[in-house]
N, C-alpha and C positions, 0 to 999 in steps of 0.2 A: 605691292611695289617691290617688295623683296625679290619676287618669281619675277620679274620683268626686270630687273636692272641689269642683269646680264643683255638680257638684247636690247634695253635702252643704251647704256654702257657702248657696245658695237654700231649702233647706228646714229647716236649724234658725237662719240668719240667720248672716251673716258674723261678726259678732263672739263671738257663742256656739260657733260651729263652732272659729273661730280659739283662745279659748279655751281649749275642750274638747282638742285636738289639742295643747296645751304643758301639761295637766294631766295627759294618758296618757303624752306623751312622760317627762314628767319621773319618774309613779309606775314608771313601765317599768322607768326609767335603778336607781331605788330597787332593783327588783327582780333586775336585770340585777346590778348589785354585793352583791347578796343570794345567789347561787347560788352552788348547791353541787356542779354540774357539767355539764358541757359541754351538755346537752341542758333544762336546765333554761336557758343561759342564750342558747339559740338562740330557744328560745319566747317569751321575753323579753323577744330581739331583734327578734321579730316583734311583738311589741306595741309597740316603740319605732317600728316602721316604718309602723303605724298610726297615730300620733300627731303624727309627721313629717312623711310623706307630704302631707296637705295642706297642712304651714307654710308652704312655698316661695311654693306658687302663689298662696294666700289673701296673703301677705303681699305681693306684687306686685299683686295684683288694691287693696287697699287703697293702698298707693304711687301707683296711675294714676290711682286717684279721690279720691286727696287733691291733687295739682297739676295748675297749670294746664299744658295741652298743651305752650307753650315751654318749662317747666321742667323739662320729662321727661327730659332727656338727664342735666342734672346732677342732679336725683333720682335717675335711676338707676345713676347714678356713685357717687353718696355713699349708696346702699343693698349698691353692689356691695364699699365700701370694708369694710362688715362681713360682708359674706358671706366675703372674702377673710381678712378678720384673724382669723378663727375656726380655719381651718384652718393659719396661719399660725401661729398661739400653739399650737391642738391639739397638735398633736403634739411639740411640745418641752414643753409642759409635761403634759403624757400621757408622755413619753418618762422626764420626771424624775419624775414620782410614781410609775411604774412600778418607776423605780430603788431610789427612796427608801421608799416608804410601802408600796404594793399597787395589783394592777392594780384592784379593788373602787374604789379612790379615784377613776378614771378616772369612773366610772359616778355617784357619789357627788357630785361636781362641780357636777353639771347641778343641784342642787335648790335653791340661794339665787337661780339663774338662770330658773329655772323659776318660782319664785313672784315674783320681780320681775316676769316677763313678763306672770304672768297680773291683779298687781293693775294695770299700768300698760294691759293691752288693756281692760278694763273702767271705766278714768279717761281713756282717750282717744279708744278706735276707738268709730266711730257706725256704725249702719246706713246703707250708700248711699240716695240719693234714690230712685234708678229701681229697682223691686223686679224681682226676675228669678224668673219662676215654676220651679217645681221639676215636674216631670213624675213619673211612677213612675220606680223605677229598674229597668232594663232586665238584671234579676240574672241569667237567661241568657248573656248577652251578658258580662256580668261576669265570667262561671264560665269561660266559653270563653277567656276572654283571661290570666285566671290559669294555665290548663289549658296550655294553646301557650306563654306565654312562659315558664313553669316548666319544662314538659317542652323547651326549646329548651335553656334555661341545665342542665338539668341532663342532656340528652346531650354537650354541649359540653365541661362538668367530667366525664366519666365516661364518654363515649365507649373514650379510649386505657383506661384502666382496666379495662373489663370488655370490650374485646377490638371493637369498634364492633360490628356487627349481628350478630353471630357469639354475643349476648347475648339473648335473648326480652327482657329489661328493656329495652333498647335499643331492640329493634324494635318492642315495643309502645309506648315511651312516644314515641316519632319518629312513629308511627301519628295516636296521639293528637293529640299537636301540632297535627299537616301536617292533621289535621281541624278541630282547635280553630280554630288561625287563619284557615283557610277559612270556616269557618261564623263564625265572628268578621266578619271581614269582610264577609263576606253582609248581615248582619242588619245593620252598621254602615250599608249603603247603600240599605238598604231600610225601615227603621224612622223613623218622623215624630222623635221625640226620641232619639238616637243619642248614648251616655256617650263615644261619640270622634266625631266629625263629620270624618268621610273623607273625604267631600265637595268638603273645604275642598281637598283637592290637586288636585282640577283648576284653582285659577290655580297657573301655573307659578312667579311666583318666591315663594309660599308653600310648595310642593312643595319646588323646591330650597335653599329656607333650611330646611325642616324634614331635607333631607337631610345636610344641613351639620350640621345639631344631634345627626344619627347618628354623622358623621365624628368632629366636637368630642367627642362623648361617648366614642367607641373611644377616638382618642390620650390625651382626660386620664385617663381614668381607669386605661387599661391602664397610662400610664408613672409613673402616680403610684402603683400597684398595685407594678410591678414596680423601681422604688429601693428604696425601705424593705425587700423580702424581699431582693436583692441587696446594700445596703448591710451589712443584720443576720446572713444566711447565707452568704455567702459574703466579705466584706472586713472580718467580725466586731468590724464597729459597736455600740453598744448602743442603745440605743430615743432616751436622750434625744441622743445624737450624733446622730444621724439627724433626728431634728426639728430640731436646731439646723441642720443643712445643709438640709434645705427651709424654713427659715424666712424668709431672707434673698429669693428666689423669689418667696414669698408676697407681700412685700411692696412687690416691685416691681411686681407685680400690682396692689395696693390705689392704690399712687403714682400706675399710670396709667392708673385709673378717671378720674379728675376730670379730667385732661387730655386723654381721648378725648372724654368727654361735652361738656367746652366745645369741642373740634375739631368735634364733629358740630353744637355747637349756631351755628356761623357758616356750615354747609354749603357751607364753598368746596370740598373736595373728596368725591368722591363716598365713601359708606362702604366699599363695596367694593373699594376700595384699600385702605383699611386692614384689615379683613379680610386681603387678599392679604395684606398685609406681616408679617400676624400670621402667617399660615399658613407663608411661607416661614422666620420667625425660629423657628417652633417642627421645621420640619426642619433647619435650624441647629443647635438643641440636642439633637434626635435622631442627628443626625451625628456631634456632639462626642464623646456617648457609646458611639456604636457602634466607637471607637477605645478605648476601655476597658482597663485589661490589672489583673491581681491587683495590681498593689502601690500604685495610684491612693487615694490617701488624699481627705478632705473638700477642699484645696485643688482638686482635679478637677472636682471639682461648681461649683464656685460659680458661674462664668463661664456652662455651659450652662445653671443652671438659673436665673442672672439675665434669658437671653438666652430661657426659656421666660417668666418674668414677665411678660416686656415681652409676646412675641408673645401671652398669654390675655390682656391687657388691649386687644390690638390687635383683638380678634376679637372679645369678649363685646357689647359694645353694637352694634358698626356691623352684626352678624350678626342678631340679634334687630329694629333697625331695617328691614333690608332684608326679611329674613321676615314681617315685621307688615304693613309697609306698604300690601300691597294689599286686606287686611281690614277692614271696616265695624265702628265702637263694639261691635255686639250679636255679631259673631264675633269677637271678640279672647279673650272665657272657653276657647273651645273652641279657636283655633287656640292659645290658651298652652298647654291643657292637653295637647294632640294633642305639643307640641313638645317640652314636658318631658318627656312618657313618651317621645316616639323618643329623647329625648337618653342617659335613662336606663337602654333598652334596649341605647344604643349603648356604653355604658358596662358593661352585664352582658354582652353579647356581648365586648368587649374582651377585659377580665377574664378572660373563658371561654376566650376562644379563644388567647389570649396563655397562657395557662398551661397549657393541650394542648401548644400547640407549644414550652414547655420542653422540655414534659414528652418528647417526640418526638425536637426535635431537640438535647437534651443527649446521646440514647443514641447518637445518629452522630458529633457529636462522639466521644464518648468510645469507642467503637469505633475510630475512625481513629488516636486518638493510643494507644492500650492495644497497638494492632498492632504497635508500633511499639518494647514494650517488651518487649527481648528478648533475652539472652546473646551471639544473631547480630548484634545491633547496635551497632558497638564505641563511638555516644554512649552510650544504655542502659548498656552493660554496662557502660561504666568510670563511671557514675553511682552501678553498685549497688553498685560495687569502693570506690567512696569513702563510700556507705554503711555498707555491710558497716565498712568500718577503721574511720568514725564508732560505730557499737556493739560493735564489739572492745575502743577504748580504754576504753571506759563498763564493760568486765566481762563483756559477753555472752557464752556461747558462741556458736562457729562458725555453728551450724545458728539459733537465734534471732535473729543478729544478721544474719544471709542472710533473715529471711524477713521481719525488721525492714525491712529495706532497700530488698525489693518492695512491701511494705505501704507504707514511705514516698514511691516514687517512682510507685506505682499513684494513692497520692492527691493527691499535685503533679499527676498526667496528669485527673486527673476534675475539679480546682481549676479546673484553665484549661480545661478542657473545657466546664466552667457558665460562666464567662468570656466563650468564647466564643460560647456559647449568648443572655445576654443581648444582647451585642454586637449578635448578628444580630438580635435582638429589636426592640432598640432604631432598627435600622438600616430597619427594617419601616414601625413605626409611621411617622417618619422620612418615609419612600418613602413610605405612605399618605398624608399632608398631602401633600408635594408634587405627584404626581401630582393632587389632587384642585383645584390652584390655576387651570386653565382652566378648570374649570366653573364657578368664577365667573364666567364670560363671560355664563352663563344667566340673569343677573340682570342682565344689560343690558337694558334697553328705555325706558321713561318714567322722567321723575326719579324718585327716593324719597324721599319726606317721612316723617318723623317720624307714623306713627298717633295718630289723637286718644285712646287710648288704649291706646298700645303699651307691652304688659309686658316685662319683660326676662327672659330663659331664660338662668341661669347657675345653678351651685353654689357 
């Protein structure tokens, strides 16, 4: 939906389009708290992603053509301040109506918000001046990109599971793919009106700000994926603990929207420093966490993940500036749209790939430390010996309170085995930013100015 809102956007008119997309969203959200199980509310789900899908872009593309060029930076500060606080409130109060009420209420939520949006888009948003023609849509070309990015994320989640190519599922749907995106990309460079304009990477520092939008998109999304199922599964948080500890995060992210965008709006230093500094503070907090141990409670968190705040406020504008910048008015539709689908992607690829390699190497962990539990081993053994006396004095017999004891110390060895399983997780993504801080260098060349219509790419 992302790659398409541009020429949905042109062909039923920005504001209709905008609209229509918080009216599906919202009857979806209805729908999605209406079900009555798992598969009813995956479908749901997919009708929520049609509905969404074009809000992001359409609302930025609206943002750029309502202020003037100078105002852009702090527009898009003070657009990013609600993008921020959304996910900042989400989940603590998603955590407590979860506790309190039902998860159904979660979904529920969206619908006084929903109809505020749609009578306020229709009492305020206008049709742009300059009309942007809508071409046919290029639904081949549509089918192939659904077909390859689907079949990528879903060998990715299900690879280790059915055994990787050792699967007919597997090999056929990797077939697929490595076709789809192929001929995807074919037709993207060879077709007069192209729903993704490829094109655009051959200037170079739109190529590597879009590849930066892959990177950005891996680290947030995999490490915000991976707290919450770590906080809730294994250091047996509850939903709304959980939200309360990323909340704080959140919102030091919102804080230093307005204080980037006026940094950038005096252009004494270049953005790409800030960028760097973001990139380095966010392997700072991937650090902190890669030191992780079981009994790390929410004071843990706070400090790494005030210290990610700051770094995604460091990065979201000056990133999105440096990307745009070498773009003309009439390519800024397609390079925002091209930028939020890599980002997207780099976010489903995260996701994906981050939870293979739980999945992978939680079993070596936990092979290494299990070896290790064994009657020949006199820490082990005088572990089970005070086990074991632990359910003697409780009543047990002999023989249950001996196999009590391995049951107990087998699952201490798998605790800290997923422990350290994150760890390394987290020490990954981490390594990914950092490593990826010199090639900022590739966006050295002519200053960068601010796009007379440069959208902003964040979530």
């Amino acid at each position: 939906m992302i790659t398409m809102s541009g020429w949905l956007s042109a062909k039923l008119g920005r504001r209709n389009y905008f609209a229509a997309s918080i009216v599906v969203f919202t009857i979806a959200s209805v729908l999605c708290g209406l079900s009555t199980n798992v598969w009813e509310l995956v479908f749901f789900r997919v009708l929520q992603g049609i509905g969404g899908g074009g809000l992001l872009t359409t609302a930025q593309s609206i943002l750029i053509q309502t202020f003037p060029k100078e105002d852009i930076g702090i527009a898009n500060a003070i657009f990013g301040l609600g993008v921020i606080i959304g996910p900042s409130i989400g989940p603590t109060l998603g955590g407590y109506i979860t506790d309190n009420l039902s998860w159904n209420w979660v979904f529920y939520i969206n619908i006084p918000f929903g109809i505020a949006a749609t009578v306020l888009t229709y009492l305020y948003i206008k049709e742009p001046v300059e009309k942007i023609l809508a071409g046919r849509m290029d639904w081949l070309a549509l089918i192939m990109l659904i077909v390859g990015i689907g079949g990528l994320q879903i060998i990715l989640e299900k690879g280790e599971e059915k055994d990787w190519f050792d699967s007919s599922f597997i090999t056929i749907m990797t077939t697929a793919a490595v076709l789809c995106l192929i001929g995807f990309i074919w037709r993207q460079l060879t077709v007069s009106q192209p729903i993704l304009d490829l094109r655009l990477l051959r200037r170079r520092r739109f190529a590597v700000g879009t590849l930066f939008n892959f990177i950005l998109g891996f680290g947030l999304f995999a490490s915000v994926f991976l707290i919450p199922v770590f906080c809730q599964t294994i250091l047996g948080f509850t939903a709304s603990q959980t939200g309360l500890l990323l909340m704080p995060g959140s919102i030091m992210t919102g804080f230093m929207m307005p204080i980037v965008g006026g940094l950038l709006k005096k252009n004494a230093i270049s953005p790409i420093w800030y960028a760097a500094a973001g990139f380095l503070l966010f392997f700072g907090f991937s650090y902190g966490l890669s030191n992780i141990t079981p009994d790390a409670g929410p004071d843990y968190f706070f400090w790494p993940l005030i210290i990610r705040g700051i770094g995604m406020g460091l990065i979201f504008i000056p990133l999105t500036t440096v990307t745009l910048a070498d773009l003309s008015p009439v390519e800024i539709p397609q390079g925002s749209a091209l930028s939020n689908t890599i980002r997207q992607l780099g976010g489903t690829f995260g996701t994906a790939i981050m939870t293979t390699y739980i999945s992978t190497r939680s079993v070596l962990h936990i092979s290494r430390l299990t070896d290790n539990l064994s009657i020949y081993n006199p820490i082990s053994a005088e572990r089970i010996r005070q086990y074991t006396g632990l359910f003697l004095s409780k009543g047990d017999a002999l023989a249950a309170a001996t196999a009590k004891a391995y049951r107990l110390l087998q699952g201490g060895a798998i605790k800290q085995a997923m422990v350290m399983t994150y760890a390394d997780s987290f020490l990954i993504i981490g390594g990914f930013f950092l490593v990826c801080i010199p090639l900022l260098l590739l966006f050295i060349g002519k200053k960068i100015e601010a796009p007379a219509h440069a959208e902003m790419v964040m979530e």
